[in-house]
PyMOL Python script that loads the backbone (N, CA, C, O; Angstrom):
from pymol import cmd

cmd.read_pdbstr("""\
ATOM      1  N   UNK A   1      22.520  12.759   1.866  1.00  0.00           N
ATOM      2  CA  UNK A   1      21.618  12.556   0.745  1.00  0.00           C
ATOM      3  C   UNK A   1      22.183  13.261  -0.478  1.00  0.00           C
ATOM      4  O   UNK A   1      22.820  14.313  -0.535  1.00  0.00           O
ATOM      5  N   UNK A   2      21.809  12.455  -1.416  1.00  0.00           N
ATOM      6  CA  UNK A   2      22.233  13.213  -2.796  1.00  0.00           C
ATOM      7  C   UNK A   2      21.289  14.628  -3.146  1.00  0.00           C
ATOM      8  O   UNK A   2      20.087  14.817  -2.958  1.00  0.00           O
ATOM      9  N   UNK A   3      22.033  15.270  -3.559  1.00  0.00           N
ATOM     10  CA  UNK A   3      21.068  16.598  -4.097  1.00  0.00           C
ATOM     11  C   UNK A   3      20.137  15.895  -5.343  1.00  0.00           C
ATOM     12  O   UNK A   3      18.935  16.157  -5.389  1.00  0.00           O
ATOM     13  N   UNK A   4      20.666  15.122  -6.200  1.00  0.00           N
ATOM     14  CA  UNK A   4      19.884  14.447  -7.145  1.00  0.00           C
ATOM     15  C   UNK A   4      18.682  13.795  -6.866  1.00  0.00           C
ATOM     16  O   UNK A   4      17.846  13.327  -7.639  1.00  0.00           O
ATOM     17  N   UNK A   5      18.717  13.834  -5.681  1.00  0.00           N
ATOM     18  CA  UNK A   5      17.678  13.184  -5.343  1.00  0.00           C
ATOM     19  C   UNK A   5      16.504  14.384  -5.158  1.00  0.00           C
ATOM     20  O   UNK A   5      15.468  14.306  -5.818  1.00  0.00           O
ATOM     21  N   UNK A   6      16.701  15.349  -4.344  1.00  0.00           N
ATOM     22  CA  UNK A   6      15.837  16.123  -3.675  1.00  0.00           C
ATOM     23  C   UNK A   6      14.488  16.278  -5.165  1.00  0.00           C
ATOM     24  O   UNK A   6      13.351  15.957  -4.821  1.00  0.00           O
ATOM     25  N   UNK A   7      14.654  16.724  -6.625  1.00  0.00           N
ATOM     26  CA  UNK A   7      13.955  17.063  -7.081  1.00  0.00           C
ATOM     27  C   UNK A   7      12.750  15.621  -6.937  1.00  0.00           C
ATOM     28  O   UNK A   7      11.553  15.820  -6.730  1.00  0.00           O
ATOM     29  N   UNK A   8      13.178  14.623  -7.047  1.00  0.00           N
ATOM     30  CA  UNK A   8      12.308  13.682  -6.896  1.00  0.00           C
ATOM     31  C   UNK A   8      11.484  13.338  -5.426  1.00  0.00           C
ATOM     32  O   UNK A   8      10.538  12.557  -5.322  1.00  0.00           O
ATOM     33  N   UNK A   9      11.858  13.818  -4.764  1.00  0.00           N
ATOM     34  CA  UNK A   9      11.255  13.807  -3.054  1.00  0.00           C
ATOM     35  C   UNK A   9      10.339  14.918  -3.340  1.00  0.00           C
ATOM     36  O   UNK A   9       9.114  14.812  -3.279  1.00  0.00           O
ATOM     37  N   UNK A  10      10.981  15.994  -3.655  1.00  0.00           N
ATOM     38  CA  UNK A  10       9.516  16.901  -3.912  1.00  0.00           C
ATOM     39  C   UNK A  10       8.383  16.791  -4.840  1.00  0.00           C
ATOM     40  O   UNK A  10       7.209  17.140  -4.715  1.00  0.00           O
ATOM     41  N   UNK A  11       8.930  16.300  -5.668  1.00  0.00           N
ATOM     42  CA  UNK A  11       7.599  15.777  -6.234  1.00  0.00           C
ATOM     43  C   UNK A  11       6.856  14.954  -5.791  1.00  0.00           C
ATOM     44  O   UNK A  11       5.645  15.166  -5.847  1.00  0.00           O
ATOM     45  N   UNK A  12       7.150  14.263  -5.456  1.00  0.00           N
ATOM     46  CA  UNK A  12       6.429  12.994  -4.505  1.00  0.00           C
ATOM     47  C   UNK A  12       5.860  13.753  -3.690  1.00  0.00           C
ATOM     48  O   UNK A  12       4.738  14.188  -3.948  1.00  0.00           O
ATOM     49  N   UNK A  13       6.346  13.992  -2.825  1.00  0.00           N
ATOM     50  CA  UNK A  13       5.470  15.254  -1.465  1.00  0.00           C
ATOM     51  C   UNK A  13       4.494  16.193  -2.050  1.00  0.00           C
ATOM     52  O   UNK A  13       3.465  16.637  -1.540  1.00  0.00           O
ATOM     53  N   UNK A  14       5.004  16.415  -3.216  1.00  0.00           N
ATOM     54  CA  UNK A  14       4.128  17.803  -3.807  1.00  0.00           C
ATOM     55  C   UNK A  14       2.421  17.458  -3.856  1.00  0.00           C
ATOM     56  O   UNK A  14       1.573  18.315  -3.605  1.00  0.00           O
ATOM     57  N   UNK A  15       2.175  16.356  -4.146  1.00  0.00           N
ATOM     58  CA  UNK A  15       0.771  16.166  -4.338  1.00  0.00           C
ATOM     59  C   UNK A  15      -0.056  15.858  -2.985  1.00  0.00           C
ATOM     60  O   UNK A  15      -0.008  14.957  -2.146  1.00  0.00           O
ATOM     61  N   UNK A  16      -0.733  16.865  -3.135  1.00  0.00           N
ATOM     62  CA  UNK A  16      -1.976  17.418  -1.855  1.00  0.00           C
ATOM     63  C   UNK A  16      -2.446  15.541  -1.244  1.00  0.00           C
ATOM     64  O   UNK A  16      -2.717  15.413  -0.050  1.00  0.00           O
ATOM     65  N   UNK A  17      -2.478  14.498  -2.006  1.00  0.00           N
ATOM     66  CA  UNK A  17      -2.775  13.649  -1.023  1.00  0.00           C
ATOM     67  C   UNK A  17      -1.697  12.823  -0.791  1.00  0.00           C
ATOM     68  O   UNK A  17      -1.745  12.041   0.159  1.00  0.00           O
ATOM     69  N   UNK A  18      -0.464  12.888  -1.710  1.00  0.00           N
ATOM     70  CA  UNK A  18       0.854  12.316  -1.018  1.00  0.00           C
ATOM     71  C   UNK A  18       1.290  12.881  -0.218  1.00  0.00           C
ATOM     72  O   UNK A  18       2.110  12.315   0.505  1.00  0.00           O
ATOM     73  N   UNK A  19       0.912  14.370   0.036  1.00  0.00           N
ATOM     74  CA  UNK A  19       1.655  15.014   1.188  1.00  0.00           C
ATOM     75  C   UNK A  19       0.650  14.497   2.778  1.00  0.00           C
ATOM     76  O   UNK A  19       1.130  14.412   3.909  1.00  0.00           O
ATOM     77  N   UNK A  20      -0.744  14.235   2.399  1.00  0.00           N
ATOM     78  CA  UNK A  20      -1.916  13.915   3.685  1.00  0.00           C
ATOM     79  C   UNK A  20      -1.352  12.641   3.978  1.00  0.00           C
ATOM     80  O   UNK A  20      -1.491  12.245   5.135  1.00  0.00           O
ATOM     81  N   UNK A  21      -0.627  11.780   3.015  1.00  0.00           N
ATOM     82  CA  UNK A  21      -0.311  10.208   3.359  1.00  0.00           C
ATOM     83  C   UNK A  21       1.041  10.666   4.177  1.00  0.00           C
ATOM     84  O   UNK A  21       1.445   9.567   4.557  1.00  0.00           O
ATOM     85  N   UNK A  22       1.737  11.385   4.545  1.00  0.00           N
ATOM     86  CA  UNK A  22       2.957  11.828   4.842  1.00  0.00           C
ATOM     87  C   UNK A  22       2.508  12.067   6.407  1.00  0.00           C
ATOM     88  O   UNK A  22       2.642  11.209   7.279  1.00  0.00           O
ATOM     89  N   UNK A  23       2.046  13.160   6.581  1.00  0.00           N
ATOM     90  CA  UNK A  23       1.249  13.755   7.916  1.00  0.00           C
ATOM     91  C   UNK A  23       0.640  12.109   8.552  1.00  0.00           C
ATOM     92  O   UNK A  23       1.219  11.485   9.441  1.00  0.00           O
ATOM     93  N   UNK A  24       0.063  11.900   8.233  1.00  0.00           N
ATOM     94  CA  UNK A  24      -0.720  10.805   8.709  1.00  0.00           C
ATOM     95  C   UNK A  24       0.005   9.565   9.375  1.00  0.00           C
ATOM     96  O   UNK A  24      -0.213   8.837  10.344  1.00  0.00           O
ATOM     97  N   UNK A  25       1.385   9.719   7.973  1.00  0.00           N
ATOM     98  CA  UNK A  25       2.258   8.344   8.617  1.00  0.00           C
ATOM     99  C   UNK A  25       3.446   8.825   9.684  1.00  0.00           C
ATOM    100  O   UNK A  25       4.201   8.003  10.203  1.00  0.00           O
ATOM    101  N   UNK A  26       3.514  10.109   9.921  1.00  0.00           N
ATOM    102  CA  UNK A  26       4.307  10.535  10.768  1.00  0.00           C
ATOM    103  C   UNK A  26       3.738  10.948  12.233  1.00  0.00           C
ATOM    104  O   UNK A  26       4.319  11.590  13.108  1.00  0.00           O
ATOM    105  N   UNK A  27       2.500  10.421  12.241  1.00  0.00           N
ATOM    106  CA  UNK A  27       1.880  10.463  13.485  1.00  0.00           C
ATOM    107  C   UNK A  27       1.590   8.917  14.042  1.00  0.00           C
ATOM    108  O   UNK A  27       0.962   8.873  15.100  1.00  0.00           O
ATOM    109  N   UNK A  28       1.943   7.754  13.498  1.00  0.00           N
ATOM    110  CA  UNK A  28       1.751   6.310  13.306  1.00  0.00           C
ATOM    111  C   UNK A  28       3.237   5.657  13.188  1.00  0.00           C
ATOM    112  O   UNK A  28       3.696   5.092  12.195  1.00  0.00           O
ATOM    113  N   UNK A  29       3.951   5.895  14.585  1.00  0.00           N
ATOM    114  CA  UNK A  29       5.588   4.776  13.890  1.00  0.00           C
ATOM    115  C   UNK A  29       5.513   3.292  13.713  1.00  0.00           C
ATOM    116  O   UNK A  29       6.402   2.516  13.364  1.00  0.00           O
ATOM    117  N   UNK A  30       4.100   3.031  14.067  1.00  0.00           N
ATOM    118  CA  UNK A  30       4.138   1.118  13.481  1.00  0.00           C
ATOM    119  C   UNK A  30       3.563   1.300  12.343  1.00  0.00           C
ATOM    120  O   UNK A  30       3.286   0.208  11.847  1.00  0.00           O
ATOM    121  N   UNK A  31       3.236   2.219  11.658  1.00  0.00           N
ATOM    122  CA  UNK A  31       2.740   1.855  10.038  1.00  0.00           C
ATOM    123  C   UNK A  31       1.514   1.523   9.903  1.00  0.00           C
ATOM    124  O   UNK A  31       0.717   0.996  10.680  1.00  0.00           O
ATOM    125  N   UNK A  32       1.422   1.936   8.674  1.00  0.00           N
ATOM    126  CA  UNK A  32      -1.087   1.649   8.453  1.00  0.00           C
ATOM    127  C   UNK A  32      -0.565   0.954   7.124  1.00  0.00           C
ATOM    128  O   UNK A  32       0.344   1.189   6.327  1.00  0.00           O
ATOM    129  N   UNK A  33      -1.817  -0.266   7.283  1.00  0.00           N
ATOM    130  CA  UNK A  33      -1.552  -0.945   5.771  1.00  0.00           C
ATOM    131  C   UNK A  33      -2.514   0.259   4.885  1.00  0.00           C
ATOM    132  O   UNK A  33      -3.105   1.166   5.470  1.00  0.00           O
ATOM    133  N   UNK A  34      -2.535   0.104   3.640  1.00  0.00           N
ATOM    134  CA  UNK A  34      -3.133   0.996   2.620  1.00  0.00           C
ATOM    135  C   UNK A  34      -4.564   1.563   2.608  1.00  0.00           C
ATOM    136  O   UNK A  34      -5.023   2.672   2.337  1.00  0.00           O
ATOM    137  N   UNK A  35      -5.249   0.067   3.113  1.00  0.00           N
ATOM    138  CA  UNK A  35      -6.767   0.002   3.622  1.00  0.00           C
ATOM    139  C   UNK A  35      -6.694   1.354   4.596  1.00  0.00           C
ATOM    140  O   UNK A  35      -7.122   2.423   4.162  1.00  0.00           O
ATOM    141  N   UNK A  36      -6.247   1.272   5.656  1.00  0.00           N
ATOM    142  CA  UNK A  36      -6.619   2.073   6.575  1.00  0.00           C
ATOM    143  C   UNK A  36      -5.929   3.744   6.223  1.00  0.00           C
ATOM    144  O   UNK A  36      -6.520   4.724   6.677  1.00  0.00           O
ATOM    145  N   UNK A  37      -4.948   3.877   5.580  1.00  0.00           N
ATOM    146  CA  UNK A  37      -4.356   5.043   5.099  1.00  0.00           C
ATOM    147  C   UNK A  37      -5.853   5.623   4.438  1.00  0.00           C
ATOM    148  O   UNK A  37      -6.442   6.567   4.965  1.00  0.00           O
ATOM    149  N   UNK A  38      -6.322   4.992   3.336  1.00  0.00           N
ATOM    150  CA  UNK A  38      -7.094   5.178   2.494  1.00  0.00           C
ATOM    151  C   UNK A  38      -8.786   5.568   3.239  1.00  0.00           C
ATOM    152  O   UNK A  38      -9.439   6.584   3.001  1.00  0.00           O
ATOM    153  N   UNK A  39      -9.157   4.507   4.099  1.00  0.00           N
ATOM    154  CA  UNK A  39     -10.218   4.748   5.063  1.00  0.00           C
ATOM    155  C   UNK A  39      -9.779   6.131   5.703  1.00  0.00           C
ATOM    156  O   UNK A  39     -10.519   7.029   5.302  1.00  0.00           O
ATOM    157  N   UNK A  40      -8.494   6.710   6.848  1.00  0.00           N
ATOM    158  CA  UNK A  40      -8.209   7.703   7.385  1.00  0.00           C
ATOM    159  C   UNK A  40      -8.417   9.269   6.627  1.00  0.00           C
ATOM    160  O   UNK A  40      -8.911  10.326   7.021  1.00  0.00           O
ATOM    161  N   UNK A  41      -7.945   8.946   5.679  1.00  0.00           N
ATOM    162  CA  UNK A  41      -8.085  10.524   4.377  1.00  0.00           C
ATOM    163  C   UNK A  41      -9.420  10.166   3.458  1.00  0.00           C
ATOM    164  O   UNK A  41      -9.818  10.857   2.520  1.00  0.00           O
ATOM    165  N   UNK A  42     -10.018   8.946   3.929  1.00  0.00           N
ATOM    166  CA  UNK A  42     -11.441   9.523   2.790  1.00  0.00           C
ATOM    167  C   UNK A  42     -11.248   9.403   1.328  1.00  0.00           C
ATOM    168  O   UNK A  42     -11.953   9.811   0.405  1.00  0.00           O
ATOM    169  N   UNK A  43      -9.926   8.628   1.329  1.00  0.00           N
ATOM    170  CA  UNK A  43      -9.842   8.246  -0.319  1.00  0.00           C
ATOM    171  C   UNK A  43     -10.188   6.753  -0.667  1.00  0.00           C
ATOM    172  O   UNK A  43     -10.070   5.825   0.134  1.00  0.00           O
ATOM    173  N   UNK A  44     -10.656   6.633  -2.032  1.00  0.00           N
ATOM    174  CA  UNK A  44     -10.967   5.336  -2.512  1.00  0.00           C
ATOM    175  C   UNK A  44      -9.313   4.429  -2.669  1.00  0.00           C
ATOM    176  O   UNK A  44      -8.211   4.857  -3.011  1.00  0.00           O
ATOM    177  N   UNK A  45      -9.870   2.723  -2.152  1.00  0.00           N
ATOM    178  CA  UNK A  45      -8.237   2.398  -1.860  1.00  0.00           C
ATOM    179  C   UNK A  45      -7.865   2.265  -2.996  1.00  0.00           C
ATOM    180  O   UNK A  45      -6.674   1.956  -2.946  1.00  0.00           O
ATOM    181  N   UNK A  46      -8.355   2.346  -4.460  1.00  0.00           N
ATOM    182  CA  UNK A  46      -7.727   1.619  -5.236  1.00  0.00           C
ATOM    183  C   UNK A  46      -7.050   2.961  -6.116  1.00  0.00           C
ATOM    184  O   UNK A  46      -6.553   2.999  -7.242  1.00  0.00           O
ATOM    185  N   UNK A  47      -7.287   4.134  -4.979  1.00  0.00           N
ATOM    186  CA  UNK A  47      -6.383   5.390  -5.770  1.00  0.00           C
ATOM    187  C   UNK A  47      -5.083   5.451  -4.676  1.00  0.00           C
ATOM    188  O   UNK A  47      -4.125   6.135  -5.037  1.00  0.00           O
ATOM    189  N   UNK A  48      -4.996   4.753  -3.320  1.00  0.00           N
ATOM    190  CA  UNK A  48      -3.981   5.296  -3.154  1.00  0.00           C
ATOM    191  C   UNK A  48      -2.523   4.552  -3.196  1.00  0.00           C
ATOM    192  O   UNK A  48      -1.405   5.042  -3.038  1.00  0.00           O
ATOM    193  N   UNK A  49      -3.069   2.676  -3.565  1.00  0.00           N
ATOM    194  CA  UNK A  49      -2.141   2.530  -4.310  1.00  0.00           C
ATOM    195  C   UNK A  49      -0.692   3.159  -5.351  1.00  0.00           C
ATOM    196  O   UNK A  49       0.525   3.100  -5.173  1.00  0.00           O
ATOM    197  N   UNK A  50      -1.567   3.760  -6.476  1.00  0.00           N
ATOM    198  CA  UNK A  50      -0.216   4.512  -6.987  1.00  0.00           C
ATOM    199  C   UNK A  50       0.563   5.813  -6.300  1.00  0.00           C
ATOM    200  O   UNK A  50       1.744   6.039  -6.565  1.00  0.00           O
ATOM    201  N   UNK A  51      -0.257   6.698  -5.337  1.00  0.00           N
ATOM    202  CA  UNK A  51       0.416   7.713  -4.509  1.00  0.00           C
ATOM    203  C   UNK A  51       1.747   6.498  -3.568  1.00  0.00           C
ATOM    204  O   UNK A  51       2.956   6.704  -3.678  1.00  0.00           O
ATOM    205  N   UNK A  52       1.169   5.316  -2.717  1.00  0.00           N
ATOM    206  CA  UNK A  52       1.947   5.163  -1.776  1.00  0.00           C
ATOM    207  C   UNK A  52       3.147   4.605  -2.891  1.00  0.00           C
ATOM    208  O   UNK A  52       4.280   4.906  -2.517  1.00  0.00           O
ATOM    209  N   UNK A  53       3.103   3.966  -3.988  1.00  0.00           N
ATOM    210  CA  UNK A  53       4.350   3.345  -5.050  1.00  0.00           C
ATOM    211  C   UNK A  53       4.942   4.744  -5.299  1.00  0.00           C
ATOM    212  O   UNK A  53       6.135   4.820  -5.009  1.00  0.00           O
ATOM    213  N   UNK A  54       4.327   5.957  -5.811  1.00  0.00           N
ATOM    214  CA  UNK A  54       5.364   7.008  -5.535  1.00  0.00           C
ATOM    215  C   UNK A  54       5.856   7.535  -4.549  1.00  0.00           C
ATOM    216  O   UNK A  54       6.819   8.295  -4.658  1.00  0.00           O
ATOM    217  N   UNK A  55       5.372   7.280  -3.539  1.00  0.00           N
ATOM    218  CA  UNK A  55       5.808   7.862  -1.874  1.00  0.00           C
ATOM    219  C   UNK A  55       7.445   6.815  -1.562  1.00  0.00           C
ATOM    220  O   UNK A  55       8.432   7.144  -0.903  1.00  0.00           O
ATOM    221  N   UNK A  56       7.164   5.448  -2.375  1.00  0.00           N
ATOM    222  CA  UNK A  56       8.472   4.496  -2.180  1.00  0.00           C
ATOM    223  C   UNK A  56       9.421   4.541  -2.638  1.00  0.00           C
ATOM    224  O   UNK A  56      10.572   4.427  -2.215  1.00  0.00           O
ATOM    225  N   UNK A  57       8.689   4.843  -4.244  1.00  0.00           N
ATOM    226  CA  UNK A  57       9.973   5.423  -5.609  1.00  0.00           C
ATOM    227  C   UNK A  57      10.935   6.512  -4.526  1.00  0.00           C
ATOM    228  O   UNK A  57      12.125   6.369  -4.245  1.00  0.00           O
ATOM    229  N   UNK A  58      10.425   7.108  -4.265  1.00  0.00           N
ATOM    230  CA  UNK A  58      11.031   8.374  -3.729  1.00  0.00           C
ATOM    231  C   UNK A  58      11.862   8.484  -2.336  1.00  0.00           C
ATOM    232  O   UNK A  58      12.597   9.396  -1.958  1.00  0.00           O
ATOM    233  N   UNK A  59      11.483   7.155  -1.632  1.00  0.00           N
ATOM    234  CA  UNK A  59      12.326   6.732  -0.638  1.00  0.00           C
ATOM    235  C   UNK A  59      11.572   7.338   0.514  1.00  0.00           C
ATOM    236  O   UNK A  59      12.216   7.283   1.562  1.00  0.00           O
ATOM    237  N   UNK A  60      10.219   7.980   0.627  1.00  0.00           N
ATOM    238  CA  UNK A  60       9.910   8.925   1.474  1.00  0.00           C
ATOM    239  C   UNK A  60       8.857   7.847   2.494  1.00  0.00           C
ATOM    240  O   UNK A  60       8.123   8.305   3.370  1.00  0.00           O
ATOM    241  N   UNK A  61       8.938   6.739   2.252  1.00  0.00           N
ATOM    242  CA  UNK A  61       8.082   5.558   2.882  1.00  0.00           C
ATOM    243  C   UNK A  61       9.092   4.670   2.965  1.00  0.00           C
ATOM    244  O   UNK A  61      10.198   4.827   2.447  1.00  0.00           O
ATOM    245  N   UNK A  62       8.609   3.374   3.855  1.00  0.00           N
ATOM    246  CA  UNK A  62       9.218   2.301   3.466  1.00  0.00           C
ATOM    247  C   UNK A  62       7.698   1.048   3.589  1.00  0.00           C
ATOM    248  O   UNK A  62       6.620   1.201   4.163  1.00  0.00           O
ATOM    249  N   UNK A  63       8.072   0.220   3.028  1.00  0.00           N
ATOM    250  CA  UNK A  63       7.157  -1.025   3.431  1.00  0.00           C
ATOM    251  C   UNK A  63       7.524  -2.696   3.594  1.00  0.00           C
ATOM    252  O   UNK A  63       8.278  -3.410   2.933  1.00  0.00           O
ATOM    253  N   UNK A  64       6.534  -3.030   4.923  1.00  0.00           N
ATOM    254  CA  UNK A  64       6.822  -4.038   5.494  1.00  0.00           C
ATOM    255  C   UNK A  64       5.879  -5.535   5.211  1.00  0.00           C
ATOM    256  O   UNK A  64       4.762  -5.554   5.729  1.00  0.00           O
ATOM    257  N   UNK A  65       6.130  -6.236   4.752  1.00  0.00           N
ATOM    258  CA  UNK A  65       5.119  -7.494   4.563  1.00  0.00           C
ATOM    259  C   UNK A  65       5.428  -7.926   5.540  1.00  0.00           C
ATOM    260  O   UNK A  65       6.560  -7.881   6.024  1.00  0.00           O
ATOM    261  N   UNK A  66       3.858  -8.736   6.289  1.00  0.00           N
ATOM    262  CA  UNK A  66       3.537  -9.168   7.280  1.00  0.00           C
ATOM    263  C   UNK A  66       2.821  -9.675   6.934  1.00  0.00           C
ATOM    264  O   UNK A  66       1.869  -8.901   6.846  1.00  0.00           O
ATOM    265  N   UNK A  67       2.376 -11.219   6.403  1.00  0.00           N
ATOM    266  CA  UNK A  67       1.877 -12.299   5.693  1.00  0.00           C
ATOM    267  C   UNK A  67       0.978 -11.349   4.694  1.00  0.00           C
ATOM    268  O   UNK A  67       1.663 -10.913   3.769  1.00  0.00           O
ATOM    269  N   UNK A  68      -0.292 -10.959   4.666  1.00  0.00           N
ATOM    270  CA  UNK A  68      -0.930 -10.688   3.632  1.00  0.00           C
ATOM    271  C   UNK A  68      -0.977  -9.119   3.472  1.00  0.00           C
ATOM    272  O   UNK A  68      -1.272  -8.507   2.445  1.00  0.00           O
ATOM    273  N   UNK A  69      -0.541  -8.463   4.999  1.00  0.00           N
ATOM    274  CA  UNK A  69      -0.487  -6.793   5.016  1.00  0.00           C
ATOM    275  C   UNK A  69       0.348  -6.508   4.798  1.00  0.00           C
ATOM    276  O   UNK A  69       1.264  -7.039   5.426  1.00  0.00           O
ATOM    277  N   UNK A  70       0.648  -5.634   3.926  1.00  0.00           N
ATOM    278  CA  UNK A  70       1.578  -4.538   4.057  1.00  0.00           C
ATOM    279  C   UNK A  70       1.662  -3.025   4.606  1.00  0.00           C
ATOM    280  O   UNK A  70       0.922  -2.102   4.264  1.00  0.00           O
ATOM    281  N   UNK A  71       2.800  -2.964   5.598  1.00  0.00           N
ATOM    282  CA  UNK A  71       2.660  -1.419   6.472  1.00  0.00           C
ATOM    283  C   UNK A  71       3.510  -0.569   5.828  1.00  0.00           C
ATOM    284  O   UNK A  71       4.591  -0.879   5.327  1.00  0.00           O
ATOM    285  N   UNK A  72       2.968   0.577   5.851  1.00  0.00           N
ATOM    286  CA  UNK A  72       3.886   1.746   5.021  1.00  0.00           C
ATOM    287  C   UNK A  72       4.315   2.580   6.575  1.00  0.00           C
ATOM    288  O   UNK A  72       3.528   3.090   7.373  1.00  0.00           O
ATOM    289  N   UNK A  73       5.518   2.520   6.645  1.00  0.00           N
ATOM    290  CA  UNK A  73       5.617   3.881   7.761  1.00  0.00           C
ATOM    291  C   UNK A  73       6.906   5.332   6.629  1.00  0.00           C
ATOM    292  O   UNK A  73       7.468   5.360   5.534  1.00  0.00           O
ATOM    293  N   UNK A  74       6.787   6.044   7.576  1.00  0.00           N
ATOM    294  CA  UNK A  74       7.626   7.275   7.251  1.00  0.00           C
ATOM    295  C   UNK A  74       8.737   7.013   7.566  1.00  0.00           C
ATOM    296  O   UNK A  74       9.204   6.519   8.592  1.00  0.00           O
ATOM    297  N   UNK A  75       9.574   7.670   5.810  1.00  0.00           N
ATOM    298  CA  UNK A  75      11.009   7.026   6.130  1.00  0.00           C
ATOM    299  C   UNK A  75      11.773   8.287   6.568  1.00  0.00           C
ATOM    300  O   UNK A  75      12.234   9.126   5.795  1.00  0.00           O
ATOM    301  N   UNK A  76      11.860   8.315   8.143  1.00  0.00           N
ATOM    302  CA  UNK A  76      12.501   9.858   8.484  1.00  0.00           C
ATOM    303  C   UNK A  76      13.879  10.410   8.283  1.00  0.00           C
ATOM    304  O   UNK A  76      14.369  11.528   8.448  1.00  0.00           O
ATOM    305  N   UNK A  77      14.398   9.111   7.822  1.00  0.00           N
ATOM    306  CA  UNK A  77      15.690   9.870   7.234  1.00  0.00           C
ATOM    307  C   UNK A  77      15.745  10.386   6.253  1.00  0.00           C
ATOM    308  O   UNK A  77      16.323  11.471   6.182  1.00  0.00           O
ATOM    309  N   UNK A  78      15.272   9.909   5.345  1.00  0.00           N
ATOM    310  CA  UNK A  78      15.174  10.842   4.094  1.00  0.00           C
ATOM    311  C   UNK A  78      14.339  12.012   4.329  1.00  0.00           C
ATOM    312  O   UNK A  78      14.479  12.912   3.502  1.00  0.00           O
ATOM    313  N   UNK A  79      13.347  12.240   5.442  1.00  0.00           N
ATOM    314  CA  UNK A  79      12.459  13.511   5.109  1.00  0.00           C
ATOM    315  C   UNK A  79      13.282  14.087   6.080  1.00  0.00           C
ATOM    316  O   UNK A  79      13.025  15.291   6.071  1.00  0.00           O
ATOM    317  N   UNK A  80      14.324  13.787   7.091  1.00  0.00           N
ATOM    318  CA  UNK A  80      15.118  14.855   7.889  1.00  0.00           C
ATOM    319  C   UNK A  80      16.072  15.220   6.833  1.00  0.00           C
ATOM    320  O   UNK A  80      16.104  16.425   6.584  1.00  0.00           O
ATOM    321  N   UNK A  81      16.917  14.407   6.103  1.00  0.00           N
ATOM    322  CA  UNK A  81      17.868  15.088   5.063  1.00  0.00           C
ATOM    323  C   UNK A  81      16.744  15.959   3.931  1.00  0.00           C
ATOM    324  O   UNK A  81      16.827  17.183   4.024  1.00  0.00           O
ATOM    325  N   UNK A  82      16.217  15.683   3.396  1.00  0.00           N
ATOM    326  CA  UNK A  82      15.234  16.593   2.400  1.00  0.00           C
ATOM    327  C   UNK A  82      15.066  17.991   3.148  1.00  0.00           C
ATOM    328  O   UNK A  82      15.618  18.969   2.644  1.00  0.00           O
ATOM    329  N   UNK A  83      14.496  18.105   4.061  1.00  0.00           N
ATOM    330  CA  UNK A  83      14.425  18.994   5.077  1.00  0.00           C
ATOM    331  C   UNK A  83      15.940  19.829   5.278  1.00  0.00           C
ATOM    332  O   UNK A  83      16.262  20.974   4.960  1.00  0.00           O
ATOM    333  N   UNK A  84      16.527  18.982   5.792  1.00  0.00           N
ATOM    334  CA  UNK A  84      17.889  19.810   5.974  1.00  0.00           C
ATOM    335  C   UNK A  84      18.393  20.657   4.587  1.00  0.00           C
ATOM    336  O   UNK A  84      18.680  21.848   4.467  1.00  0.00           O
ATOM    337  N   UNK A  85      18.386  19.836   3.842  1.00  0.00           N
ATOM    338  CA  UNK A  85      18.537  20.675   2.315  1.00  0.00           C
ATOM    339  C   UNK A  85      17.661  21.814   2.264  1.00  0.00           C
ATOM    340  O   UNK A  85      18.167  22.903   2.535  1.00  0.00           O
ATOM    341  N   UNK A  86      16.581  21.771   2.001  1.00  0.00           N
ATOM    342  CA  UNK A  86      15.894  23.185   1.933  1.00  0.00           C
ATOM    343  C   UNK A  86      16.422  23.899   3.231  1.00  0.00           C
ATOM    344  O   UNK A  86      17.126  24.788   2.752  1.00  0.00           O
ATOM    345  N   UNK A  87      16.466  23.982   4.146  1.00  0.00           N
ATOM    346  CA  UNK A  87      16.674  24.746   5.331  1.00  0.00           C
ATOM    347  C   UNK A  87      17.990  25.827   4.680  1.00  0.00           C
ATOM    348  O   UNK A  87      18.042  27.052   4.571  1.00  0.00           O
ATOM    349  N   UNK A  88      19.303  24.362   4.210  1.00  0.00           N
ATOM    350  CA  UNK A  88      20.048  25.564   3.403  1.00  0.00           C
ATOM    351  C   UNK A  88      20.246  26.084   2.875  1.00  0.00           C
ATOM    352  O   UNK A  88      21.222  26.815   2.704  1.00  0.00           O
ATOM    353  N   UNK A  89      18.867  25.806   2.110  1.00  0.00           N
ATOM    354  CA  UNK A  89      18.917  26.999   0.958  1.00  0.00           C
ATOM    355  C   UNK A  89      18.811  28.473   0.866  1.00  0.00           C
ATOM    356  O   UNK A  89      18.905  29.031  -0.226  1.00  0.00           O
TER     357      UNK A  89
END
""", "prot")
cmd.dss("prot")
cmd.show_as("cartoon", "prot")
cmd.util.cbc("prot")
cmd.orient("prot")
């Protein structure tokens, strides 16, 4: 992973419900469409829209169309390299 990257992964992670969408999708390896992310944490869906578009910007998700759903799962390579970086710090 690029170091250029890392400042933008943390930001993304940094926010208290992008980080709950994180936890949540790393306990789920087939992926929750948005509805149910949003039902699971108790947030309104039409806020977590822009968290999961920054969770993608950032490479820390990925998403899958499946005719009208879309599944977000955790993209663990990037959060094992992100990870590995801080570790050496």
């Amino acid at each position: 992973m690029e170091a250029e990257r890392i400042p933008d992964i943390l930001q993304a992670a940094g926010h208290p419900t992008r980080l709950d969408v994180l936890r949540l999708l790393s306990k789920e390896p087939q992926g929750l469409a948005s509805g149910e992310i949003a039902r699971r944490l108790n947030v309104v869906q039409n806020t977590i829209s822009p968290h999961l578009a920054k969770l993608l910007a950032a490479g820390l998700v990925t998403a899958t169309r499946s005719g009208t759903t879309i599944r977000y799962r955790l993209e663990r390579t990037t959060t094992s390299c992100a990870g590995a970086f801080l570790t050496s710090l």
